[in-house]
N, C-alpha and C positions, 0 to 999 in steps of 0.2 A: 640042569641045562642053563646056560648062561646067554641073553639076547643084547647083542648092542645095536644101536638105533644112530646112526648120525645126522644132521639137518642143519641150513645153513648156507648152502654153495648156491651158485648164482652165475650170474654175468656182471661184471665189472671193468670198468675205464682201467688203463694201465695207471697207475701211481694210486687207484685207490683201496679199499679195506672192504675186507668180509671177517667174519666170525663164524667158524663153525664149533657145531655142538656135537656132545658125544657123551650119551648113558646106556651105562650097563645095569642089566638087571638080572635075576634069578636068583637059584642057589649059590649066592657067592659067600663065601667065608671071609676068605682074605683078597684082597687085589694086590699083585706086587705093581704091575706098571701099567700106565692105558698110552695108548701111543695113537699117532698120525702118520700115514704113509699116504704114499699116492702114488696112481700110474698112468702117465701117458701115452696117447696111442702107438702103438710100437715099440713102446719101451717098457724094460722090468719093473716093478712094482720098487718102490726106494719109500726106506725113513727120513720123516720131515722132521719130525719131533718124537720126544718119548718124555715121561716123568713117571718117577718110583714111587713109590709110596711112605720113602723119605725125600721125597720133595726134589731127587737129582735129575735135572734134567740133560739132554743131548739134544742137538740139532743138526742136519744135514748142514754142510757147510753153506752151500747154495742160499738156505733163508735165515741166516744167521745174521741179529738186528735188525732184523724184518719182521719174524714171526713169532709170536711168543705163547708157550702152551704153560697151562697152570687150571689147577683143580677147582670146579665148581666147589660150591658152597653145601648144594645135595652130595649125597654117596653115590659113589659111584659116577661121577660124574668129568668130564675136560671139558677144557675148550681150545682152541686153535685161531690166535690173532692175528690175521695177518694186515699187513699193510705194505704200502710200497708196492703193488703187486707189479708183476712185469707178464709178457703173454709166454713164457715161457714156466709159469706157474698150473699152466693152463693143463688140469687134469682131475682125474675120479682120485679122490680122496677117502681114503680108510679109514675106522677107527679099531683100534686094537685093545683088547683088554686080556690080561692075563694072571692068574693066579689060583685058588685051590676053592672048591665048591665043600660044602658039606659035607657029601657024601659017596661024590664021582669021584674024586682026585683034580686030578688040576685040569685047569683050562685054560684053554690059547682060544681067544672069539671072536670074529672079524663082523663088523657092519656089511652093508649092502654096498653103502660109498656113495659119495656127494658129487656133484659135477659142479667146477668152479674151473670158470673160463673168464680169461683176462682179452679183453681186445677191444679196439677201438670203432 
């Protein structure tokens, strides 16, 4: 079983920075990607960001030069920079981790989700 844990969201000024965090833990063998999504109220759940475990990342258009996702220093670990924030950023925040366990096969494992609200 695979647990992800993210921390980090907040309430912030429009043009300013938050940091969230995101570790995964358990029987993990391999991890191919850990990603960022998020979803606000009334809307589908969307990718912010993602990064492979060769290091390729994507971005949703919307926070692109804005947000920048890159691998902690621990295993198993991201993090998700943003800056510039705008109130239209303003949503629960995912973290994703996926790739193969030990002994179960493979795993898709979502956090609980962060609430990061941008407003004045």
């Amino acid at each position: 079983q695979v647990h992800v844990v993210e921390s980090g969201g907040g309430l912030v000024q429009p043009g300013g920075s938050l940091r969230l965090s995101c570790a995964a833990s358990g029987s993990i063998f391999s991890m191919n990607a850990m990603g960022w999504y998020r979803q606000a109220p009334g809307k589908q759940r969307e990718l912010v960001a993602r990064i492979t475990s060769s290091n390729n990342t994507n971005y949703a258009d919307s926070v692109k030069g804005r947000f920048t996702i890159a691998r902690g220093n621990a295993k198993n670990t991201v993090y998700l920079q943003m800056n510039s924030l705008k109130p239209e950023d303003t949503a629960v925040y995912y973290c994703n981790a996926a790739g193969t366990t030990y002994f179960l096969g493979a795993y898709d494992a979502w956090g609980q989700g962060t609430q990061v609200t941008v407003s004045s």
